[in-house]
N, C-alpha and C positions, 0 to 999 in steps of 0.2 A: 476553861474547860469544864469546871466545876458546876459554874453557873448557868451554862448550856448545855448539861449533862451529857458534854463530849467525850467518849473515851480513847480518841483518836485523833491523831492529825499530822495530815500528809506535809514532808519540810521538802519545800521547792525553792530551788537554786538556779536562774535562768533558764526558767522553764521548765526545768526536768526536775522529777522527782528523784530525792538525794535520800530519800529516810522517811520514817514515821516515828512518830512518839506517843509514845501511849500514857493515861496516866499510869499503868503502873510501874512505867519508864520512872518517872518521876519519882513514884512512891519507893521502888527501890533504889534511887539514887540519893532521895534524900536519909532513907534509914543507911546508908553506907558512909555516905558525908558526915551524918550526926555521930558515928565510932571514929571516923577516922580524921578528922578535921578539930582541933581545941578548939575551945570556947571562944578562948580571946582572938579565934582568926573568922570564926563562923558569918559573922554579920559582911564584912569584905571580900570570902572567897565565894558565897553563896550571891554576890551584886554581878561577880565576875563568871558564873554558871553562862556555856553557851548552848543552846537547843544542840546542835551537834554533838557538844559533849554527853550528850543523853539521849539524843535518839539511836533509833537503829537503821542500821544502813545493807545497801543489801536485800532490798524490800521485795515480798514476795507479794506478786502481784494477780486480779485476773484481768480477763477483758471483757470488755462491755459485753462482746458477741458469744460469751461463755453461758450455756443454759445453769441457772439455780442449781439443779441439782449435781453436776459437776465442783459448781464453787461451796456446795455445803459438805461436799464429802473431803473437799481440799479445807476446810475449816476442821472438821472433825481430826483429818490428818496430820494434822500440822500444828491442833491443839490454837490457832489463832482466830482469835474472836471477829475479827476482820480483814480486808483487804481491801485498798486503793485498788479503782475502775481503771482502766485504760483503754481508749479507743485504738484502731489500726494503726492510728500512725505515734503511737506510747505517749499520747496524751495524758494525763488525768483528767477524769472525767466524773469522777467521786470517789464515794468509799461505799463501800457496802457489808455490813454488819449480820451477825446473828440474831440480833433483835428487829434488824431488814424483812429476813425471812422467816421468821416466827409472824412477822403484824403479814407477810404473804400469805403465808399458810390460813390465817384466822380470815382472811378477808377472803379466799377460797371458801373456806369452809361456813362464811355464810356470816361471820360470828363479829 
């Protein structure tokens, strides 16, 4: 995720999406682990860490056929930096981010 400056990513489970995980899924799961977990268990419970145990489930989602400005006021609302796409029939179909529609806005604007 790091390496591809992902901050998201949708966890699909025969085909359907089960969750999302974000890093900062991640980054609060690991400052929770490093309090609550000894030293001498860290290296072995952190090998046995499952994406499930750390994503979130419950994913609020839009859909494809949803206009921009619908889905940035559900961004604002909801305080979430993104949302997995979904077409008609609850595919995934991407994710689409606040940094989506900021490079929209500038490529409108000429810029």
């Amino acid at each position: 995720m790091i390496d591809a400056d992902i901050g998201r990513l949708p966890v699909i489970e025969d085909g359907e999406l089960v969750g999302i995980i974000t890093s900062k899924d991640i980054a609060r799961s690991m400052i929770a682990f490093r309090k609550v977990v000894p030293d001498k268990y860290k290296s072995a419970r952190i090998r046995n860490l499952l994406v499930e145990d750390l994503m979130t489930q419950n994913v609020k989602t839009v859909k494809a056929t949803d206009n921009i400005s619908k889905t940035a006021s559900k961004m604002i609302e909801t305080g979430y930096g993104g949302f997995p796409v979904l077409d008609d029939e609850g595919t995934l179909t991407g994710i689409i981010t606040k940094s989506d529609i900021l490079d929209l806005i500038i490529e409108m604007e000429g810029g």
